[in-house]
N, C-alpha and C positions, 0 to 999 in steps of 0.2 A: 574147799571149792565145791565138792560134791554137796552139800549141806546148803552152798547158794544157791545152788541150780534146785532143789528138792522144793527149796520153799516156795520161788516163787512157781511153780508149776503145780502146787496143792493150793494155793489161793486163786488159780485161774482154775482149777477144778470145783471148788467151791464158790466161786461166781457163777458156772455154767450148771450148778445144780440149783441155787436158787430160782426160784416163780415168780415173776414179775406180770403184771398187766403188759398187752402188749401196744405199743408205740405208735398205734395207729397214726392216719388224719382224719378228715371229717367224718361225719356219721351220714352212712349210704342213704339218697332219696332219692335215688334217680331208679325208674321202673324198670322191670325188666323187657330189653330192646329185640323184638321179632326181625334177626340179620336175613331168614331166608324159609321156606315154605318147599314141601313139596307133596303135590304139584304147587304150583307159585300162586300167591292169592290174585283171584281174579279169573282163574282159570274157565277154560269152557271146554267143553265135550269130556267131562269126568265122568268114567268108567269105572273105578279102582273100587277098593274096600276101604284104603288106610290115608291119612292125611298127617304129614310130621310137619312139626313148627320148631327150626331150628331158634333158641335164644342167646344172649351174649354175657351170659352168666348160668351158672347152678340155678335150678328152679325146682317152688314144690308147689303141690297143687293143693287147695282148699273149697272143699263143698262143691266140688264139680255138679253134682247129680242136682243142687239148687240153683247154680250160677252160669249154667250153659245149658241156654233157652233155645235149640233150634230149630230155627223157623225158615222153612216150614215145619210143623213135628214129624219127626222121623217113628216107624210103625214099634223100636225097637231105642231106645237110649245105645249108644255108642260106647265103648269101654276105651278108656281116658286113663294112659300113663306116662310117666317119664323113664324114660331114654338117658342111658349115658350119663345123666346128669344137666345137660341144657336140653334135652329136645324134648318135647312133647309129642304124643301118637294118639291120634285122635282113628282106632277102627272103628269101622261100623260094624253094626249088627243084623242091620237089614238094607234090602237094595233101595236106591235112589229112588223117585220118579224120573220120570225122560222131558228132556224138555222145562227142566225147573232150577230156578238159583236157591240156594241154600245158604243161609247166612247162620256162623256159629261163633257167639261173642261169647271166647275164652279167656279175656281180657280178666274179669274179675277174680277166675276161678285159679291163674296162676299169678305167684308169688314169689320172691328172691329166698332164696336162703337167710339171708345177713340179717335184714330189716324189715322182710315183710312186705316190702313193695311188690304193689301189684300192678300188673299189666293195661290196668284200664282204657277201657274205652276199644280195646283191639277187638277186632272181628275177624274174623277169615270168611274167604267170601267163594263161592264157585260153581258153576255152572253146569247141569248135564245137556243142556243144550247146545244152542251156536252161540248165543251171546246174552250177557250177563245183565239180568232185570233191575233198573234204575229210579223206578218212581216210588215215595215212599207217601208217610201218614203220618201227622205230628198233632199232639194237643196234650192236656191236660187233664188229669182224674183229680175231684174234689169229693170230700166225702157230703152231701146233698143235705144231713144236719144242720153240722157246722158252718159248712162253706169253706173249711181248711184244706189244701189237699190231703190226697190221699196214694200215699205210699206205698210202693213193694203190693202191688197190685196188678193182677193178670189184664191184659189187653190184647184182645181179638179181633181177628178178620175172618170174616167168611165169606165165601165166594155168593154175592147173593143172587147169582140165577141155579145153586142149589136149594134140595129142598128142605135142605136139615137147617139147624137156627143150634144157638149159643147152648139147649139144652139139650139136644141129641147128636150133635155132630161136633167132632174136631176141629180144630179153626185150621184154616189154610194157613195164617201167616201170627205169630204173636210175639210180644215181648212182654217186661214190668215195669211200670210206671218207678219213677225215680225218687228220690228223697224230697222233691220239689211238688209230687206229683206227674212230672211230664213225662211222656213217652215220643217214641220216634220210632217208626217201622219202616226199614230200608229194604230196596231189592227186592220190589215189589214187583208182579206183571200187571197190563192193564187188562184193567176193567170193574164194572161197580161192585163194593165190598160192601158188607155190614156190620159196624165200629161197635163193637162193646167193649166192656171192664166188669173185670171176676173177684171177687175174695173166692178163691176157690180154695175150700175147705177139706176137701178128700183130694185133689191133688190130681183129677180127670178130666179137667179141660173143660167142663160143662157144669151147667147151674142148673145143679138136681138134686140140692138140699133143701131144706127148708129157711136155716138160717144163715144161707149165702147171700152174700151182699152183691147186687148186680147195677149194672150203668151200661145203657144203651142209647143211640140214636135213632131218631123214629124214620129216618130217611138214607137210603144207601150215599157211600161215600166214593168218591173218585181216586184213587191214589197220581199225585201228582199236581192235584190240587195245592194250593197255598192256605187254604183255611185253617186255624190253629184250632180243633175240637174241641170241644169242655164237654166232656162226662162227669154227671152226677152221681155218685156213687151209693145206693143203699139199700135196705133192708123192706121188703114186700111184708105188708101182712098176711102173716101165717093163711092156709087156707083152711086150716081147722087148730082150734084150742090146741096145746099142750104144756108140760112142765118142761120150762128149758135149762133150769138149773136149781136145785132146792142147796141148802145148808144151813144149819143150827149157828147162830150167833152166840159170840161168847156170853151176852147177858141170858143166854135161853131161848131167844123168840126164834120161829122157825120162816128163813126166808125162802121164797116163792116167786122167781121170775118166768113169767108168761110168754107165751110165745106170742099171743097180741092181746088187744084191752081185754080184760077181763069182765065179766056180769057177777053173779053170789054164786062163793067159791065157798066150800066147805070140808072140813076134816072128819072124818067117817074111820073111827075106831075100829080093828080088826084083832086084836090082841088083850084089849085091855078087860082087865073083871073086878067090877065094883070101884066104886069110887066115882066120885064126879074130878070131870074135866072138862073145862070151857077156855074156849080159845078164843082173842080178842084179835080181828086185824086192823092191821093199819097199813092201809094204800100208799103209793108214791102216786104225783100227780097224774101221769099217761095211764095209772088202774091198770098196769101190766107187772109191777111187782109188789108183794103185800109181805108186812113179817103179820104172821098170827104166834100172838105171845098167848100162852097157856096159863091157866088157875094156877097149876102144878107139877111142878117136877117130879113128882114120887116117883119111881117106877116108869119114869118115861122113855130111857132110852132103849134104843131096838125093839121098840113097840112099834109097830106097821099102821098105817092109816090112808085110808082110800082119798084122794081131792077126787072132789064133783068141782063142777061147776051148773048152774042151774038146775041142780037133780042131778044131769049124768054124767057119770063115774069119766076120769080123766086118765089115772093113774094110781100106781100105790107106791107109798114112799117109806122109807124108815128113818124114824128121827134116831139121828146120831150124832154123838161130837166127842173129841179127846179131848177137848180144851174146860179146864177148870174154869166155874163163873166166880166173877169177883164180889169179895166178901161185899159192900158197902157199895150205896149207888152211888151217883155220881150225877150230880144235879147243877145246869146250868140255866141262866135268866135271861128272857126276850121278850122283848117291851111286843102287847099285843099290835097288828095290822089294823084292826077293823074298829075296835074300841079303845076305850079308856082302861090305864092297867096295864098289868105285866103277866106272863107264865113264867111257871118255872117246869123245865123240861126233865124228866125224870131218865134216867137212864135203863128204865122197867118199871110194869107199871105199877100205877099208888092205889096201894089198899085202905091208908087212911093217913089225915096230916093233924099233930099236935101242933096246934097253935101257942098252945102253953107252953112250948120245948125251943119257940123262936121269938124273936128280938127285930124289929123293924125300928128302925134309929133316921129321921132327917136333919143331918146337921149333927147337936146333940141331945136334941130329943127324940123321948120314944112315943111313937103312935099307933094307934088299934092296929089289929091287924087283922084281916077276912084272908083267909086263904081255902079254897074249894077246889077240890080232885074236879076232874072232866070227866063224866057221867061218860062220855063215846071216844072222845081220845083220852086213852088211859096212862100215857105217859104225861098229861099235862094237869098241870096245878093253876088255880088261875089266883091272881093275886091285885084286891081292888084297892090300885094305891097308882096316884098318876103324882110322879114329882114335879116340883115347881123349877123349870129350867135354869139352870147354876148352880142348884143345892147339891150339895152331897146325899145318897138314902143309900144307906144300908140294912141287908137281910142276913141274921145270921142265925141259921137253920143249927140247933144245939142236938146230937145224938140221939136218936128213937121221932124225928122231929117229923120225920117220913118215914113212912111202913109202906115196904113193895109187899104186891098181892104171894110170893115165892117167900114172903117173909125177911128178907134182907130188908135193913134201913139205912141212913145217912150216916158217915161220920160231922163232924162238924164242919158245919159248910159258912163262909163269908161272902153273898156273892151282893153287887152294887146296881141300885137299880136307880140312880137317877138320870134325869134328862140331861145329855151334851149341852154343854155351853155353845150356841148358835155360832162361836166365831171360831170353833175350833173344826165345824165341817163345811165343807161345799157345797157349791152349785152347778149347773150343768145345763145348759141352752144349748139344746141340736137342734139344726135347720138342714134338713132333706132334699135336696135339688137333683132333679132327673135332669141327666148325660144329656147335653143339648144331640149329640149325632146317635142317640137312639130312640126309637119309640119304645117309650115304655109301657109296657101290662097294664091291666089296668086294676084297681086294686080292687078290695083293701089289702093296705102294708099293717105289719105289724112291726115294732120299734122295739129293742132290747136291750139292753144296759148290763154287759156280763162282768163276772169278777176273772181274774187271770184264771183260774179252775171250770171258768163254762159256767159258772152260777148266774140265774136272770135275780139282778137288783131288783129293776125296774123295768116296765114292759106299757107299751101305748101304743091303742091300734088308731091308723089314719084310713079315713077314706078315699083318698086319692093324694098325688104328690105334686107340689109341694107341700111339703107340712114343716112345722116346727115342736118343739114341747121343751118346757123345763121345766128342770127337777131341781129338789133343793133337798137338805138336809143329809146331806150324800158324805160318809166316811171317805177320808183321802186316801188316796193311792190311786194304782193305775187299773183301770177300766176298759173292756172295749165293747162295739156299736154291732149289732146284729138287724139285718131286715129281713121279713121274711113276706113274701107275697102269696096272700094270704087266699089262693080262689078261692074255696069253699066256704070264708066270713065266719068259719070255726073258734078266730081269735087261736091257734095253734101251728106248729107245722104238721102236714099231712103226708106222708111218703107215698113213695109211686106204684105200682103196679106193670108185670112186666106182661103178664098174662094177657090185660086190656090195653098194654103199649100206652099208660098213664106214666107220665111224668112225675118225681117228685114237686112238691111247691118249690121254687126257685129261692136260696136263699142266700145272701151277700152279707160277708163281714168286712168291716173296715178293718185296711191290713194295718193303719196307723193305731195306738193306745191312748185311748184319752186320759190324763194325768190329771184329778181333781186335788183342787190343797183347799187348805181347811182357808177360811175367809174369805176365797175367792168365787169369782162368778167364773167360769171357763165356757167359751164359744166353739162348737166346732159344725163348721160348715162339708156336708160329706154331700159331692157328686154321686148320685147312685146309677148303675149301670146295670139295671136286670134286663137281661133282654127276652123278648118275648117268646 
């Protein structure tokens, strides 16, 4: 008898040690719920130091000091903890103003235990005066390039019958622009404000870098208005030269981005003894970033070297890198723009090309071949061979076939230069019609044609709109339409000026994709809405 009782009481022992997952139900997504506040949100005549936000679950907090914007700004960030387990205590650190609402959206910044949910969208809201400020500011930040918005970006108020402005004073009232771009400023007092947007890069409330991006309106703002704002978001040129970022590329050439266009930039040796070294650049289109690739590596790195531009001295830089260059270039082929012929793009540049070491084949014969290095762009080859549309032509570039000036060559390359068969790419007819219910600018527009990465295919400037244009010969895939209104007839976009209260040029991107396939003609009819 004793022996029955024994066993099964060691097998319910052995159940209750084993681990098992446990037997939940669904998976938590519901936020954590604010049951109660004290003082109670909405409050008026707040006196106090401490503010607690009862919840209806365990809570933890994440990135307070980024995600709990209060506005107005307080002289002193607040110290932000949890309580017990659900309540949150929000002290201050310094005293209120009198007479003012304060709104402190904790929403993001607290989160559940379980899952992670956060409290979005919650605010607490409260008054040191008699009653609680109701008129707000809504619109949108774009970045002024693109025309995409512009995210997690600072947006200001300032009281504008003071005398301070966006770079020397604190804004009365601010929030961050949202994943959409939009903002919304609540709990506002009346009277007229002045609406800007900050990349604020040091984290001070004001635009007193050089390479902050700012968006302002040139006219005060009402709060309580209905107007939905559009701030253009961007980047000033610099007010004097400088180097904004240098770094050695893994093939060797040394990049150099500009704080605005550049004029003749030069590398001024402070280290080096004996030996020649000559440094070749090569521009991006805006002539604000150049790599200058060198004769030679000998001995080059942690050698110091002074940039001029126009003569005078800029800066001093040290060429450095930890990254190994690779053994063998790496050479790809693009049919030329402006003539007959192809290049081939060196991956560094060409010291000299054996024609005898390559094989140009159309079809299955073989034909001459000229191929000639670029006297001033030093990565390019140029190659005088225009294929007969449908052929096959292949180039195949055999070991030593290419000599970089660093001495590295090609291993064996195959690359295919003939002309697409006409029925395997596109076409494209866009026709421009200005927004019957706005007046529009007056131009000239300029017309763009980007790849999903922001690349301009194609680009055509109109003098006034309506216009139309079409293009042909256009790779399929998806595409989208850029306008840019063009005052200055630069054929460019021109950014703003915050100093002379200059605007960027206004630019519009269609939010639809245009989809080209190969044999097709595609139409697309874009309303444009720039307003003035």
């Amino acid at each position: 008898m004793r022996n029955a009782l024994v066993l099964p009481a060691l097998m319910l022992l052995a159940a209750c040690a084993q681990v098992r997952e446990p037997q939940g139900g669904p998976k938590d997504t519901a936020a954590p719920q604010l049951l109660r506040a004290e003082p109670p949100n909405g409050s008026t005549r707040f006196a106090g130091n401490s503010i607690v936000l009862h919840f209806d679950e365990r809570v933890q907090l994440d990135r307070v000091r980024e995600r709990l914007l209060v506005s107005p700004p307080l002289a002193k960030a607040p110290v932000v903890a949890v309580s017990r387990g659900t309540d949150v205590v929000i002290t201050l650190a310094a005293p209120l103003a009198p007479n003012t609402t304060y709104s402190f959206p904790i929403g993001e910044a607290v989160k559940d235990l379980s899952e992670g949910n956060t409290a979005a969208g919650l605010t607490y809201v409260v008054s040191t005066g008699d009653h609680v400020d109701s008129l707000s500011i809504s619109g949108v930040v774009h970045d002024a390039f693109t025309g995409l918005p512009a995210p997690e970006v600072l947006v200001l108020l300032h009281d504008a019958t003071d005398t301070g402005d966006v770079r020397t004073a604190p804004p009365a009232y601010f929030t961050r622009s949202g994943t959409d771009g939009s903002f919304r400023i609540g709990h506002l007092r009346n009277g007229p404000m002045r609406l800007s947007a900050l990349k604020d890069l040091n984290g001070n409330f004001r635009y007193d870098l050089p390479n902050e991006e700012i968006a302002f309106l040139g006219e005060a703002v009402q709060p309580g208005d209905s107007t939905g704002h559009r701030l253009a978001l961007f980047r000033p040129v610099a007010a004097s030269q400088y180097v904004v970022a240098a770094s050695v590329l893994e093939e060797r050439g040394w990049q150099l981005a500009m704080a605005r266009r550049a004029g003749n930039l030069e590398l001024h040796p402070l280290d080096r003894q004996g030996g020649r070294l000559a440094w070749w650049p090569e521009w991006n289109r805006g002539r604000d970033t150049v790599v200058f690739w060198p004769s030679d590596t000998t001995l080059l790195l942690g050698q110091r070297f002074v940039v001029s531009e126009d003569g005078q001295p800029l800066d001093t830089l040290m060429y450095r890198t930890n990254r190994a260059m690779p053994f063998n270039l790496v050479l790809t082929a693009l049919p030329n723009t402006l003539e007959a012929g192809w290049r081939i793009i060196s991956s560094r540049p060409v010291a000299s090309v054996d024609s005898a070491r390559a094989v140009l084949k159309v079809d299955t014969a073989v034909v001459p071949l000229a191929a000639l290095p670029d006297d001033s762009a030093r990565r390019v080859i140029h190659v005088a061979f225009q294929a007969t549309a449908g052929k096959e032509a292949t180039l195949v570039l055999y070991p030593k076939a290419v000599m970089a000036v660093m001495g590295a060559t090609n291993d064996t390359t195959t690359l295919r230069l003939g002309t697409p068969d006409p029925r395997t790419l596109g076409k494209l007819t866009v026709e421009l019609i200005p927004d019957t219910g706005i007046v529009l600018p007056p131009g000239p527009f300029v017309l763009q044609l980007l790849t999903g990465a922001g690349n301009v295919v194609r680009e055509r400037s109109m003098a006034a709109l309506p216009d139309s244009v079409y293009w042909t010969g256009l790779t399929p895939g998806n595409y989208r339409l850029k306008v840019i209104q063009d005052r200055n007839g630069d054929g460019r976009w021109t950014t703003g000026a915050f100093d002379r209260q200059q605007q960027p040029e206004a630019v519009l991107q269609d939010p639809e994709p245009v989809t080209v396939r190969a044999g097709w003609v595609v139409r697309r009819s874009w309303q444009v809405a720039i307003k003035p």
